[in-house]
C-alpha positions in Angstrom: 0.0 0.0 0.0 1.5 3.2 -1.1 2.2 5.5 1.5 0.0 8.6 1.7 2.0 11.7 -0.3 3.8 13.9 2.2 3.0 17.6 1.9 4.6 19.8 -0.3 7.3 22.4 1.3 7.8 25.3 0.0 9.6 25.2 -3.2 13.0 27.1 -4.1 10.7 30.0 -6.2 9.5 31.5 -3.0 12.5 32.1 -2.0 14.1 34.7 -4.5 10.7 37.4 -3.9 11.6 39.1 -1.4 13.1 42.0 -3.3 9.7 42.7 -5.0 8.9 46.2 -3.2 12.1 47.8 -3.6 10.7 49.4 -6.2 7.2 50.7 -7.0 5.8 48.7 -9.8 7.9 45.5 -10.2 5.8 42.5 -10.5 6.3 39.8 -7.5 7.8 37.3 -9.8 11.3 38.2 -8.7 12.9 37.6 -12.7 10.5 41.0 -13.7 12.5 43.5 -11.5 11.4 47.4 -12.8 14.6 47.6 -15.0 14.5 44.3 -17.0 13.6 45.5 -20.0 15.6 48.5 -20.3 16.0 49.8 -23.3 19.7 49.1 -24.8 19.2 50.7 -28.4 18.8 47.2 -30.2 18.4 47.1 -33.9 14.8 46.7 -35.7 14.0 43.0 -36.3 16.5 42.2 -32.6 14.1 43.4 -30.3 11.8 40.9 -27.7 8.1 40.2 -29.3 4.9 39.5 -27.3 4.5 35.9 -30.1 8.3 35.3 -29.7 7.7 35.0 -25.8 4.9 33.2 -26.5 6.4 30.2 -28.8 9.5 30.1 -26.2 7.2 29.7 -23.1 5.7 27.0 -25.5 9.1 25.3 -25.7 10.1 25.7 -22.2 6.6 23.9 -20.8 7.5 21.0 -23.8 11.1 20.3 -22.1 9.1 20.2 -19.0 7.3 18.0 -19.5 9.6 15.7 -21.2 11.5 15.4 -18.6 8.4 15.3 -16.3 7.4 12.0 -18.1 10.9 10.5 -16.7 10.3 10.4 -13.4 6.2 10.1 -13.5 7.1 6.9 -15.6 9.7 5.7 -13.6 7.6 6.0 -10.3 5.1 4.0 -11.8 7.5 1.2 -12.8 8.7 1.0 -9.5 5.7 1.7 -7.3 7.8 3.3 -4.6 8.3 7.1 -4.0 12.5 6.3 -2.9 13.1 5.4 -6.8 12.2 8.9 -7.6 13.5 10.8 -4.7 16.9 11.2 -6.0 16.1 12.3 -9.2 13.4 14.7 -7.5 15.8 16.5 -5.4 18.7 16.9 -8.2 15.8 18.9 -9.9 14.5 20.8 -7.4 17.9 21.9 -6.3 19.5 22.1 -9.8 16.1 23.9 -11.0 17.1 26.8 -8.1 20.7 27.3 -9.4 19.9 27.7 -12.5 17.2 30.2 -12.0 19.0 32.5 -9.6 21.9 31.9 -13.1 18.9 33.2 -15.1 18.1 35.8 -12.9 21.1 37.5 -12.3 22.6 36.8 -15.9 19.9 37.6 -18.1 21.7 37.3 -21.5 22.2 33.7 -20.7 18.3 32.4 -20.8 18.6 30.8 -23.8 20.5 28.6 -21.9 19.8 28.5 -18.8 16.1 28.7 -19.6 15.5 25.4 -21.0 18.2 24.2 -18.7 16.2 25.2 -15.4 12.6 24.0 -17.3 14.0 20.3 -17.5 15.3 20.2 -14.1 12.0 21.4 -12.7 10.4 18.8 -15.0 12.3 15.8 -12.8 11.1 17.7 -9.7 6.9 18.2 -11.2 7.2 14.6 -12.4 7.8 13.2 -9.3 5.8 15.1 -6.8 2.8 14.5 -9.1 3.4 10.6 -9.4 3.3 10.8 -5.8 0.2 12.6 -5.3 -1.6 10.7 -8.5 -1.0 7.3 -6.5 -2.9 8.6 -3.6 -5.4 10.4 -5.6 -6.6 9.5 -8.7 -6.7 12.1 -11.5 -5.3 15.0 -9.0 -3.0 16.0 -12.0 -4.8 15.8 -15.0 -7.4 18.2 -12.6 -4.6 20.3 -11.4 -3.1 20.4 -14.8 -6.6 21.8 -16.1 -7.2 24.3 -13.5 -3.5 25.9 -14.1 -3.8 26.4 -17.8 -7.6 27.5 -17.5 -6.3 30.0 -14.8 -3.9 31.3 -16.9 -6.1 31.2 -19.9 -8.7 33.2 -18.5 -6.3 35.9 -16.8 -4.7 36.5 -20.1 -8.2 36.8 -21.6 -8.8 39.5 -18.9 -5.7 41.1 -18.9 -6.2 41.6 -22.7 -9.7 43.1 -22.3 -8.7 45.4 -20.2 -11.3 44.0 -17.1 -8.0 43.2 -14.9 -5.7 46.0 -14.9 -1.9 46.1 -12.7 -2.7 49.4 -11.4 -0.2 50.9 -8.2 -2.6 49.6 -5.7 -3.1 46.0 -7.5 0.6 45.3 -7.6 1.3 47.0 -3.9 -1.3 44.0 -2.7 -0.5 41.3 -4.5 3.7 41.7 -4.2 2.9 42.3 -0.6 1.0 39.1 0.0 3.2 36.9 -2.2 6.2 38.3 0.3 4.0 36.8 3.2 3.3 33.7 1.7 6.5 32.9 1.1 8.2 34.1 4.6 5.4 32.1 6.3 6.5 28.9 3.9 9.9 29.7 4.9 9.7 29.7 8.8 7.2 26.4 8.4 10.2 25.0 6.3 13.0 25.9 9.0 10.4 24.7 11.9 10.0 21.5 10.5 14.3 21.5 9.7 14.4 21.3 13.8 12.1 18.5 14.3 8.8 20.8 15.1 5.0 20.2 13.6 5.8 23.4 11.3 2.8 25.4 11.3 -0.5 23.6 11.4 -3.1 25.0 8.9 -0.4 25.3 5.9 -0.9 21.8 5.4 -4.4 20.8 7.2 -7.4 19.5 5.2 -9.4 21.8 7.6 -11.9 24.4 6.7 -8.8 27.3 7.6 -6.2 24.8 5.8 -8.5 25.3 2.6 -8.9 28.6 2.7 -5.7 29.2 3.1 -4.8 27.2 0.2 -7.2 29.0 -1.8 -6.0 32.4 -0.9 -2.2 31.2 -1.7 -3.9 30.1 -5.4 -5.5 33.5 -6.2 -2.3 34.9 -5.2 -0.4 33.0 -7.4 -2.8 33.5 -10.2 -2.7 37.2 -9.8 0.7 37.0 -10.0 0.4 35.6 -13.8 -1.3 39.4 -14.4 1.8 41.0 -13.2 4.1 38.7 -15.3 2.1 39.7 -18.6 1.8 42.9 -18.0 5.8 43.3 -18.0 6.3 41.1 -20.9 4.2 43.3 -22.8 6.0 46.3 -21.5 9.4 44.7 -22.3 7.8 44.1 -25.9 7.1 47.8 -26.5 10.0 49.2 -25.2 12.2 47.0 -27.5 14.0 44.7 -25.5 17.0 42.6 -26.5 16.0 39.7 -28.2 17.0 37.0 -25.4 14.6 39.1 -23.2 12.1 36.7 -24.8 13.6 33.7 -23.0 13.7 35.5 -20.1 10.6 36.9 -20.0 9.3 32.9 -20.7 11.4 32.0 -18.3 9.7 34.3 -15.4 6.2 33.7 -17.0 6.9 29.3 -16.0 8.0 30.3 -12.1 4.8 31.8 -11.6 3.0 29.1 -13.7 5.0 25.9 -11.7 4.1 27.8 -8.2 0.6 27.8 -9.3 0.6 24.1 -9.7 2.0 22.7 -7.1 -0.7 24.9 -4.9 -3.3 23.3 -6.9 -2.0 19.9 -6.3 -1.8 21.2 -2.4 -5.3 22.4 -2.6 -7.1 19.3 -4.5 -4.9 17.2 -2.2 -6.6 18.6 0.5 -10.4 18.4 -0.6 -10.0 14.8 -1.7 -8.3 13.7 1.8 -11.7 14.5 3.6 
């Protein structure tokens, strides 16, 4: 009998947000700081596009999910969590390198980019084999609800009905902060042999709600993340900025999955 799937921690993309009110306007994804996209006099036909960002997020989520299909596979061969532990935390480690790499070395997304999507695939791939063992089509729901989250905020976004104003992005960088100190002292608690706290990971009526509030967060986050991809767009970015600007748009998208897995996990265990 498989053992029941151990809650998620907080992952390594948390951990890198806490420089998102240093300056007013920044989205909370902490790749989109207010001078990415500067303007570096790039020649016509060099510059980052909106549909250039768009086919590279396209290949970033395939080479996740290639290398997602390793380790969901190989759990199932073996039908124990240990064979895929190892290959879980090489990605979830390797996957934070190379995104600080990304982060701080911006010309090197082409690279890193795809480099930091596959790793991350070994990590999702995993985590959701576990969780799909105890639960039954958890991911193919989780998977659904991310891409119809992010499908309908991009449909609002463009119409104008959701718009990153001052207060909007004050709020929502603000509460991401929170979430992820409060992940970060559960993490260190539970480092020293304490219970963490409680209603991060209880299927109670406050655990849901909190997990709930953690996924609007998250989704509103995706708002942020467009909005300065189309900014980066118009002020004629370099053309790796498109990689990058991928690259920031999957952190936020990953986040959001594993707190719908964390959220589904919880309403099917009662």
């Amino acid at each position: 009998m498989l053992a029941r799937a151990p809650p998620l921690q907080c992952p390594g993309i948390f951990m890198a947000r806490h420089n998102a009110l240093q300056m007013l306007g920044r989205s909370g994804n902490p790749a989109l700081r207010a001078d990415t996209f500067k303007n570096e006099g790039v020649p016509v036909g060099q510059a980052m596009t909106l549909q250039g960002t768009v086919n590279k997020t396209g290949i970033l989520l395939a080479l996740l999910v290639l290398s997602a299909s390793y380790t969901w596979n190989l759990f199932f061969q073996a039908g124990n969590p240990a064979a895929v532990v190892p290959a879980m935390i090489g990605g979830a480690i390797g996957g934070l390198i190379f995104a600080l790499i990304t982060i701080f070395k911006k010309q090197w997304a082409g690279v890193t980019a795809p480099v930091y999507a596959l790793l991350q695939g070994l990590f999702l791939g995993g985590i959701s084999a576990i969780f799909e063992a105890q639960y039954p089509g958890i991911v193919i729901q989780a998977t659904g609800l991310t891409l119809g989250t992010l499908a309908s905020l991009l449909v609002l976004y463009k119409l104008g009905i959701i718009k990153p104003t001052e207060n909007f992005r004050l709020m929502v960088v603000s509460a991401t902060m929170g979430i992820g100190i409060l992940y970060l002292i559960s993490f260190v608690m539970n480092m020293f042999g304490s219970a963490g706290i409680g209603f991060i990971h209880s299927n109670g009526l406050f655990g849901i709600g909190f997990s709930l509030f953690v996924v609007a967060i998250a989704a509103l986050n995706l708002v942020l993340d467009f909005d300065f991809i189309e900014i980066g767009a118009e002020q004629g970015a370099p053309k790796y900025m498109e990689w990058f600007g991928a690259f920031s748009l999957m952190v936020t998208l990953i986040w959001l999955y594993l707190e719908m897995l964390r959220l589904l996990s919880k309403l099917r265990s009662r």
